[in-house]
Biopython code that builds the backbone (N, CA, C, O; Angstrom):
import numpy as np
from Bio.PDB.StructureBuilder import StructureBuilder

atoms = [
    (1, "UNK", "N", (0.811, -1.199, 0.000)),
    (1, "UNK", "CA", (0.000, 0.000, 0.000)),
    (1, "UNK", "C", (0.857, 1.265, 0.000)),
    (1, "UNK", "O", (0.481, 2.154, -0.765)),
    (2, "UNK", "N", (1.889, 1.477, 0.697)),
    (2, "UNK", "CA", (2.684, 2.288, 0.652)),
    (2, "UNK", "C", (3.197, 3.019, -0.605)),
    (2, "UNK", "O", (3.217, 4.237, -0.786)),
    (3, "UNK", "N", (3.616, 2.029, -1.452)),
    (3, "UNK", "CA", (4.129, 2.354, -2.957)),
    (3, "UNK", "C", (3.252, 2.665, -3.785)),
    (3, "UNK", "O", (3.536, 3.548, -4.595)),
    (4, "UNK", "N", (1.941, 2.041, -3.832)),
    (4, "UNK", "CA", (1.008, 2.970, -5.017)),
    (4, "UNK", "C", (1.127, 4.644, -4.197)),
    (4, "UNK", "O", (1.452, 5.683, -4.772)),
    (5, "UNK", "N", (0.766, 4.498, -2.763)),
    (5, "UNK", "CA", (0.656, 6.405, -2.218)),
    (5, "UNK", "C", (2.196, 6.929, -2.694)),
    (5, "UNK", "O", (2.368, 7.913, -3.413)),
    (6, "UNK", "N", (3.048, 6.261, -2.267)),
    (6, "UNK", "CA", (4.057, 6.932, -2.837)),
    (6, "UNK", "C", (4.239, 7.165, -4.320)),
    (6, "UNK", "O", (4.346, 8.324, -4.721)),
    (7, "UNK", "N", (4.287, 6.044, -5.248)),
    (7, "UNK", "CA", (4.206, 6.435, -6.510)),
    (7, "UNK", "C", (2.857, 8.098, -6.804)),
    (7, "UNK", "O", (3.302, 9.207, -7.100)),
    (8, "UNK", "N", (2.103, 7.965, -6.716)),
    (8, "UNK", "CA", (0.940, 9.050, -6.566)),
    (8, "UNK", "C", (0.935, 10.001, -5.919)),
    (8, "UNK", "O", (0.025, 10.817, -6.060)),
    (9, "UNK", "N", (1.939, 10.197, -5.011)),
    (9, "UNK", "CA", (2.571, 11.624, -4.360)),
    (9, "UNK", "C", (3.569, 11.841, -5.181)),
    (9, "UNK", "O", (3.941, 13.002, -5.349)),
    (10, "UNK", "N", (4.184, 10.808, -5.834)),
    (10, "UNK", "CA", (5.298, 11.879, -7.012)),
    (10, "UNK", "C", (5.127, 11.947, -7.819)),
    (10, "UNK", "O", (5.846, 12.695, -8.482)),
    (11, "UNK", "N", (3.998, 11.208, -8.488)),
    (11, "UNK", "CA", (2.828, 11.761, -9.347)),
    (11, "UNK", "C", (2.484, 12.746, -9.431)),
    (11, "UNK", "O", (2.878, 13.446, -10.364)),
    (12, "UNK", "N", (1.733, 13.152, -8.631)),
    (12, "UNK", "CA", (1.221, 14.613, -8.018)),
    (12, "UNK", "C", (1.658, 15.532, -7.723)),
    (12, "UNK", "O", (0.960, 16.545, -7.780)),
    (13, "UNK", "N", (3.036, 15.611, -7.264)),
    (13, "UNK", "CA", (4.218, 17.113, -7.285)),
    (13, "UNK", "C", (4.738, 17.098, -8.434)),
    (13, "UNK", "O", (5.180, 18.226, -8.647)),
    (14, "UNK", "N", (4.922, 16.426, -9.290)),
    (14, "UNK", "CA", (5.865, 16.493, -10.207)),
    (14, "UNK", "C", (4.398, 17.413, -11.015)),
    (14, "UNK", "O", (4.174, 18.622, -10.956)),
    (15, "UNK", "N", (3.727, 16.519, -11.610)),
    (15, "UNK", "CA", (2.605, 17.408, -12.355)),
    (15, "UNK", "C", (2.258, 18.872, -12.008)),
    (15, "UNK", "O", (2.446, 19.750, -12.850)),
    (16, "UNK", "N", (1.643, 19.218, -10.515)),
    (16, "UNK", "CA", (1.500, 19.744, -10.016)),
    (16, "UNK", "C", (2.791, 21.091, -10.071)),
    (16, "UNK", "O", (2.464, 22.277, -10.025)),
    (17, "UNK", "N", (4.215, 20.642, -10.171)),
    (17, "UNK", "CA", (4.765, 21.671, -10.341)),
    (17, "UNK", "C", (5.352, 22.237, -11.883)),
    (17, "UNK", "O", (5.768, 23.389, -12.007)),
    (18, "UNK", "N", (5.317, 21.201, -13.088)),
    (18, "UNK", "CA", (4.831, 21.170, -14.276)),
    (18, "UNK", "C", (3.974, 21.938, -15.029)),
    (18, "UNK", "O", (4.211, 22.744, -15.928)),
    (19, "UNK", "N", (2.755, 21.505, -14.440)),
    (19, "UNK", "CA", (1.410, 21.811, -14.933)),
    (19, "UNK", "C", (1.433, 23.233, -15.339)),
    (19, "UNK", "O", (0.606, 23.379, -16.240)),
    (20, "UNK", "N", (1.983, 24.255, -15.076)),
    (20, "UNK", "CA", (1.765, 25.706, -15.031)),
    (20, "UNK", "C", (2.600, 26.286, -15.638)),
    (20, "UNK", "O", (2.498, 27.513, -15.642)),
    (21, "UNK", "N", (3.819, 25.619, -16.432)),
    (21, "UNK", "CA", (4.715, 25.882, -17.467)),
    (21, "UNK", "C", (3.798, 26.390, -18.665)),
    (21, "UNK", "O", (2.721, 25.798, -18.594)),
    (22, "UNK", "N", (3.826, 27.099, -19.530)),
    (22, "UNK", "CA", (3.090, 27.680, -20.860)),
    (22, "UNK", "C", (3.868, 28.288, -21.322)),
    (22, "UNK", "O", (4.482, 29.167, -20.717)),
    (23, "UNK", "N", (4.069, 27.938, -22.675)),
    (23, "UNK", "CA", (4.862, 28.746, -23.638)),
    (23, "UNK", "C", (4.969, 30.116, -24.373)),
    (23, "UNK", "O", (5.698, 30.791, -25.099)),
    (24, "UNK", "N", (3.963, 30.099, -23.822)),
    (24, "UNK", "CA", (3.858, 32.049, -24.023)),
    (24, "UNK", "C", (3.991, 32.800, -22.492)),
    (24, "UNK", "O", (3.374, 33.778, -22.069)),
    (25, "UNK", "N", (5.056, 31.946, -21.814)),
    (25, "UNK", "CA", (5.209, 33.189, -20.671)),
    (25, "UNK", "C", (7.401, 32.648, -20.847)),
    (25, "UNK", "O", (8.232, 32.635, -19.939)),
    (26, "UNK", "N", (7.512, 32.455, -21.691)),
    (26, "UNK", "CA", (8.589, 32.889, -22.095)),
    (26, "UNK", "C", (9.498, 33.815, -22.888)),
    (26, "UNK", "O", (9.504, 33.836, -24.118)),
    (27, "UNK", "N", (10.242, 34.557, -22.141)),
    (27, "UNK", "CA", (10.784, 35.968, -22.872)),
    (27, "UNK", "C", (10.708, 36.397, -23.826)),
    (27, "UNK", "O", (11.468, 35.920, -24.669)),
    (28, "UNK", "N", (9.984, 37.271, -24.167)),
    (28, "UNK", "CA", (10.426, 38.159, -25.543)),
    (28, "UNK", "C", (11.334, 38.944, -25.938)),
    (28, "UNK", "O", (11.452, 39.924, -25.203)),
    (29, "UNK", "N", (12.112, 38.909, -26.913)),
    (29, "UNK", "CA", (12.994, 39.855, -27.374)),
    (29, "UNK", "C", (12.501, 41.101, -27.168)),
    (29, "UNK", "O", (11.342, 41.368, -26.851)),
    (30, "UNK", "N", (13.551, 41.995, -27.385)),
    (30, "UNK", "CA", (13.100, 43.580, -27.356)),
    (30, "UNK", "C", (12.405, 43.681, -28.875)),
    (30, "UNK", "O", (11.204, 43.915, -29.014)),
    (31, "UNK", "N", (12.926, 43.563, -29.511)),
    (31, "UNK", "CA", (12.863, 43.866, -31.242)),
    (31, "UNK", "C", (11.477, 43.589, -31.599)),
    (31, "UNK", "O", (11.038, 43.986, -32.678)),
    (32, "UNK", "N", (10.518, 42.724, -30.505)),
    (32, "UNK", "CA", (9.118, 42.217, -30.764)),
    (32, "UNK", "C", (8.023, 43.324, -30.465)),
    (32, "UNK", "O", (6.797, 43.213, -30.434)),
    (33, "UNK", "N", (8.700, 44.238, -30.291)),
    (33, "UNK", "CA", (7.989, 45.622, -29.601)),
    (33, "UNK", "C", (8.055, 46.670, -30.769)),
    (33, "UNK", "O", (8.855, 46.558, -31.697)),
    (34, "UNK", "N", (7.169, 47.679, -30.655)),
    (34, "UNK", "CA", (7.609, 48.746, -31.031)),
    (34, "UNK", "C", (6.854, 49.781, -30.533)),
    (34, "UNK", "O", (5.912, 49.507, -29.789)),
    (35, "UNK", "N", (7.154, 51.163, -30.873)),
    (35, "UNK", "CA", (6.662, 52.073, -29.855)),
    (35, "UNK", "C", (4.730, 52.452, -30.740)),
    (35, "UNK", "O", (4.149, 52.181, -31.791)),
    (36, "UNK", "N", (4.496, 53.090, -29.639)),
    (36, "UNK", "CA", (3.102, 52.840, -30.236)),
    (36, "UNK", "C", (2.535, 54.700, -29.577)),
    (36, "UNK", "O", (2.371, 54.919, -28.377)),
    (37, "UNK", "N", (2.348, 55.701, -30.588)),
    (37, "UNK", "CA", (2.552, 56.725, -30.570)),
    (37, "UNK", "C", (1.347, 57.133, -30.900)),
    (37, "UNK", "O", (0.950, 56.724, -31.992)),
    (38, "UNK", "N", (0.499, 57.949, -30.177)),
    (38, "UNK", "CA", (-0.722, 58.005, -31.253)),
    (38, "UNK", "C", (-0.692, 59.690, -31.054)),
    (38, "UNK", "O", (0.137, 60.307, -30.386)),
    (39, "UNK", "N", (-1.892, 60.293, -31.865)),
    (39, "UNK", "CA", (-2.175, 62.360, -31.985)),
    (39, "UNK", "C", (-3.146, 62.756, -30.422)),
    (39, "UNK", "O", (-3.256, 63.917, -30.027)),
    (40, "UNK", "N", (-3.695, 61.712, -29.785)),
    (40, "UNK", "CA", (-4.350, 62.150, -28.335)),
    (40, "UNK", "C", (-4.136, 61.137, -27.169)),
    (40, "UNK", "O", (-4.520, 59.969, -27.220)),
    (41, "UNK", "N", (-3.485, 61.701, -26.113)),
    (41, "UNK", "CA", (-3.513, 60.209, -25.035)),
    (41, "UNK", "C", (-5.093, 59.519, -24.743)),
    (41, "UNK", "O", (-5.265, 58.475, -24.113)),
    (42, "UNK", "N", (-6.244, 60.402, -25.387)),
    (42, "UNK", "CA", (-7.247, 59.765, -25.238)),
    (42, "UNK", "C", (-6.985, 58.440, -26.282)),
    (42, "UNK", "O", (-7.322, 57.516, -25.542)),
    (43, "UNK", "N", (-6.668, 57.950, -27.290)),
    (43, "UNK", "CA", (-6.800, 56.851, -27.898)),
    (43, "UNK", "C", (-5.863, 55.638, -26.873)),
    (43, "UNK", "O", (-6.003, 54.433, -27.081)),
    (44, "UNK", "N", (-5.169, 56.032, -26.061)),
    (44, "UNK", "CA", (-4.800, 54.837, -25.168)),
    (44, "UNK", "C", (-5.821, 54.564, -24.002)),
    (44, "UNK", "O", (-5.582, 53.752, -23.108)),
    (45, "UNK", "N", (-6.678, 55.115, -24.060)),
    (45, "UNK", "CA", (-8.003, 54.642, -23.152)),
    (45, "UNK", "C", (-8.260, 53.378, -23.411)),
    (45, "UNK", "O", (-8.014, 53.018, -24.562)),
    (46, "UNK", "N", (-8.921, 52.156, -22.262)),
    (46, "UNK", "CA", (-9.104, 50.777, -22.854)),
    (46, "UNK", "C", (-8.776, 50.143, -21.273)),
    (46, "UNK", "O", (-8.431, 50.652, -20.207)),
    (47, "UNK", "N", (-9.013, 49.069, -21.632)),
    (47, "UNK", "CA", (-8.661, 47.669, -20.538)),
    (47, "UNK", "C", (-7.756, 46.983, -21.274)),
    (47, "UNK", "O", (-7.836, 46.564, -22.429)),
    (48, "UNK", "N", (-6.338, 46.875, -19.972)),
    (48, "UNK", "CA", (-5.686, 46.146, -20.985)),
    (48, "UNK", "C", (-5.337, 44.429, -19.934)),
    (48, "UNK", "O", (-5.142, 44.231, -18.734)),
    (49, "UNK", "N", (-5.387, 43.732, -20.849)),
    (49, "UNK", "CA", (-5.013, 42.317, -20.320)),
    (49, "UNK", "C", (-3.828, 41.590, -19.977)),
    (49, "UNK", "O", (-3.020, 41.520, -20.903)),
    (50, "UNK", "N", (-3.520, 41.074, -18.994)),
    (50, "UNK", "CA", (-1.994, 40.743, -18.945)),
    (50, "UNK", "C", (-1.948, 39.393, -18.042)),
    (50, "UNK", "O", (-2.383, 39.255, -16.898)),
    (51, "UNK", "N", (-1.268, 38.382, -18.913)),
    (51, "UNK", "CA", (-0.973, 37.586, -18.393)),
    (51, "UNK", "C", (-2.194, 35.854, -18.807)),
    (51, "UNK", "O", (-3.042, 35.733, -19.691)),
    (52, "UNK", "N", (-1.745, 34.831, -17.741)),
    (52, "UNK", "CA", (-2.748, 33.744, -18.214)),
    (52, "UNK", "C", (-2.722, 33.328, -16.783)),
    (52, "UNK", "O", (-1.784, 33.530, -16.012)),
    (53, "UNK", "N", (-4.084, 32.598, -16.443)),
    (53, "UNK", "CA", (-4.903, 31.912, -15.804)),
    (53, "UNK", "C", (-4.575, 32.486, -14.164)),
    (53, "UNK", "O", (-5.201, 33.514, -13.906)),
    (54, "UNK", "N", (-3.867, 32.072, -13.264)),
    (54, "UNK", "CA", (-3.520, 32.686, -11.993)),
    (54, "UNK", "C", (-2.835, 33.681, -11.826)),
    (54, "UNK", "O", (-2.894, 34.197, -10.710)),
    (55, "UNK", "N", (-1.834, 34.379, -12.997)),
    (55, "UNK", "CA", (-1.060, 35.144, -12.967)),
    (55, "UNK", "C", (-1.642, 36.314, -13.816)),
    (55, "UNK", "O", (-0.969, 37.222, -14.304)),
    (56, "UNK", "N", (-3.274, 36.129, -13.944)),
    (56, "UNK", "CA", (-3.438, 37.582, -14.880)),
    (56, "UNK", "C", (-4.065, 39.030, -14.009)),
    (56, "UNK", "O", (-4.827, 39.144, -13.048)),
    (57, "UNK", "N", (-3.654, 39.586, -14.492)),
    (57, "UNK", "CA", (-4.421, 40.886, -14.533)),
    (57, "UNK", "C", (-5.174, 41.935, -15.305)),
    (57, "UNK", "O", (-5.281, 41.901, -16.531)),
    (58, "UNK", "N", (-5.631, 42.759, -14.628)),
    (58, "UNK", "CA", (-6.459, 43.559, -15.670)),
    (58, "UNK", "C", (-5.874, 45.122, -14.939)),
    (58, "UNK", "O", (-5.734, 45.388, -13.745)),
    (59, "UNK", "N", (-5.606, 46.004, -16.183)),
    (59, "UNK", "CA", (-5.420, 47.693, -16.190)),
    (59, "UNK", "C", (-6.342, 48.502, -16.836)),
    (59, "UNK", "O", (-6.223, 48.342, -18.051)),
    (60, "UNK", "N", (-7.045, 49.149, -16.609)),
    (60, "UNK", "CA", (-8.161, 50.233, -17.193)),
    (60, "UNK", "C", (-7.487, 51.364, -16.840)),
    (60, "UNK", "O", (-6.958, 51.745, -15.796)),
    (61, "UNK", "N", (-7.612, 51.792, -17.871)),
    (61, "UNK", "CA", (-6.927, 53.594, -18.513)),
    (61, "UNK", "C", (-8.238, 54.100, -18.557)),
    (61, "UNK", "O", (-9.018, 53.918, -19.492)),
    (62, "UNK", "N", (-8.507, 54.839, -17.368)),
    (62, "UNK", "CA", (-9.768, 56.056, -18.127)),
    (62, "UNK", "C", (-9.254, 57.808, -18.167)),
    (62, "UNK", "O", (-8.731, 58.425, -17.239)),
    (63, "UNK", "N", (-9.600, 58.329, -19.552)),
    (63, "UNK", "CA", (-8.763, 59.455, -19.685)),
    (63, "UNK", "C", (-10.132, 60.502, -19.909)),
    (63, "UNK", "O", (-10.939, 60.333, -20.823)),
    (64, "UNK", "N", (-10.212, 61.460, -19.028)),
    (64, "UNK", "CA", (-11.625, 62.760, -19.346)),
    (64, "UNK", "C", (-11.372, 63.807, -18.873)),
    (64, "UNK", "O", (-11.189, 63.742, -17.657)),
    (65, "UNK", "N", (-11.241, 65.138, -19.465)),
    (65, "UNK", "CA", (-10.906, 66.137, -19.161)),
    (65, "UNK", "C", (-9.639, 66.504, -18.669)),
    (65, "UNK", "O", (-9.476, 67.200, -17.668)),
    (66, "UNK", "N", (-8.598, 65.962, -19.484)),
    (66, "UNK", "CA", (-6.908, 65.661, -19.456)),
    (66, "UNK", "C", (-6.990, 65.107, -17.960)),
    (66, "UNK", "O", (-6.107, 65.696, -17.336)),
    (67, "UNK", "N", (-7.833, 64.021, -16.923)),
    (67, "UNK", "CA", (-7.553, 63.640, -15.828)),
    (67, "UNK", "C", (-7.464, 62.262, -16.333)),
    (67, "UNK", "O", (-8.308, 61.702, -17.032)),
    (68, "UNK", "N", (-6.270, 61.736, -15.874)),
    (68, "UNK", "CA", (-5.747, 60.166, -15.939)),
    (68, "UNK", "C", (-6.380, 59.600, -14.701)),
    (68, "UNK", "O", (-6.214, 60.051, -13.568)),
    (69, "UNK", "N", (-7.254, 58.384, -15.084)),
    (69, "UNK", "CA", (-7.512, 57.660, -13.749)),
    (69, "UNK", "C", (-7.235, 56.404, -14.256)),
    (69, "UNK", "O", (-7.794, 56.190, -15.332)),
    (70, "UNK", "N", (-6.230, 55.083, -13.626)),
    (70, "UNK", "CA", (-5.841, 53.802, -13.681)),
    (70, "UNK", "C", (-6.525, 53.118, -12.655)),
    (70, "UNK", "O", (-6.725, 53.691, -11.584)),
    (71, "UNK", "N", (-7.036, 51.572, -12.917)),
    (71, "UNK", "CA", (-7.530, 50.725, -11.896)),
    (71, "UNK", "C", (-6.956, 49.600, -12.232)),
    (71, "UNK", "O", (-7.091, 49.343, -13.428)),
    (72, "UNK", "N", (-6.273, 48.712, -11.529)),
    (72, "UNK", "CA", (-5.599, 47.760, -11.586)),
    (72, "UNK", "C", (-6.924, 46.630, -10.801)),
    (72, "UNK", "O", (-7.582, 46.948, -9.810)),
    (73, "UNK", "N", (-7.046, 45.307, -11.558)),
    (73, "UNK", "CA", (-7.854, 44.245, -10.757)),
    (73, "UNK", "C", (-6.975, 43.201, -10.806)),
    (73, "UNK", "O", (-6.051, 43.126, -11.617)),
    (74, "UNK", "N", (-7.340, 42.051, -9.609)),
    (74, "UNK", "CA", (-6.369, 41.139, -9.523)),
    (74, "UNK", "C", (-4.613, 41.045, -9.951)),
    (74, "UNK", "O", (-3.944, 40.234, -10.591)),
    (75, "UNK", "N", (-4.301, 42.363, -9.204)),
    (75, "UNK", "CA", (-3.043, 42.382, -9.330)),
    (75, "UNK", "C", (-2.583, 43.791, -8.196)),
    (75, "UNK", "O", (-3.480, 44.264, -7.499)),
    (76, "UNK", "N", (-1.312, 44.306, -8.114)),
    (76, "UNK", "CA", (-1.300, 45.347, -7.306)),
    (76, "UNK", "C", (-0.139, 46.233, -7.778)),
    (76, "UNK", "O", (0.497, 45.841, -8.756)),
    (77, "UNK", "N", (0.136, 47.164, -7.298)),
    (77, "UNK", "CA", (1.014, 48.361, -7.599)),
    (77, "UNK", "C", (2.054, 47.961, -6.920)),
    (77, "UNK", "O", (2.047, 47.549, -5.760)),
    (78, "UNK", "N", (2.968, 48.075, -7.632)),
    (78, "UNK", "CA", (4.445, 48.140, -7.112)),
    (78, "UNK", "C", (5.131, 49.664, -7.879)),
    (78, "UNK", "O", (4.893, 50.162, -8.979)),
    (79, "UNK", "N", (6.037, 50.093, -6.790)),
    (79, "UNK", "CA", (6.176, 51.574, -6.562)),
    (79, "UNK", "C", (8.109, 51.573, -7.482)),
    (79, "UNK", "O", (8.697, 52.465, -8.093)),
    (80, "UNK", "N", (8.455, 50.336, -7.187)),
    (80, "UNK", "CA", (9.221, 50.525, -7.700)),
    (80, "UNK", "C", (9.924, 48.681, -8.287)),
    (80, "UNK", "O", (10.775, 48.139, -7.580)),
    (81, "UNK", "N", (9.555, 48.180, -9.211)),
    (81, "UNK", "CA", (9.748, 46.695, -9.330)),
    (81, "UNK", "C", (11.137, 46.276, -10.034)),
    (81, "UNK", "O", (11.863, 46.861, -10.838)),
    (82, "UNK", "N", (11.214, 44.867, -9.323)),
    (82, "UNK", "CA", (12.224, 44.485, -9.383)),
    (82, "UNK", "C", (12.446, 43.680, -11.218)),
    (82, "UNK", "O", (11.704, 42.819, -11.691)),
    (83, "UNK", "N", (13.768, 44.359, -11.964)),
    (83, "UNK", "CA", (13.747, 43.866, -12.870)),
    (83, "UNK", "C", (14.737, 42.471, -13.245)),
    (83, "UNK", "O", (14.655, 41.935, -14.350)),
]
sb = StructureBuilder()
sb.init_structure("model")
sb.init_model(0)
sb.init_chain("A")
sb.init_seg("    ")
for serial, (resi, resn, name, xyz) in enumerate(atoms, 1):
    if name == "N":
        sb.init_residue(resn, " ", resi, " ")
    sb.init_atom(name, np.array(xyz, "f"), 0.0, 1.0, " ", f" {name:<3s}", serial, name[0])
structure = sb.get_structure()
């Protein structure tokens, strides 16, 4: 009895620490970017999306009467982050 629980506990960490690997959360070059410039900071108004499944967040840009207001959901402000 021992060895099926054991086999199935290293079953289960191994997957378990696996499982959450995805290939689109691996680095992008710089060169995959480019700058994105528009004629009013009102056209960067929007919700923007970031990230997949436990690690996402959401940013809303609302721009009215040249007042910038940002709301960050499921995620938080860092003042100064580590690169």
């Amino acid at each position: 009895m021992r060895f099926p629980l054991l086999c199935f506990g290293l079953f289960f960490s191994l997957s378990a620490s696996y499982g959450q690997t995805m290939l689109s959360m691996e680095p992008m070059s710089a060169f995959a970017f480019t700058k994105w410039i528009t004629a009013t900071p009102k056209d960067y108004e929007g919700v923007y999306h970031f990230g997949e499944s436990e690690a996402e967040s959401d940013f809303a840009l609302v721009i009215s009467k040249g007042i910038v207001t940002a709301q960050i959901r499921s995620g938080e402000w860092v003042a100064k982050p580590e690169r």
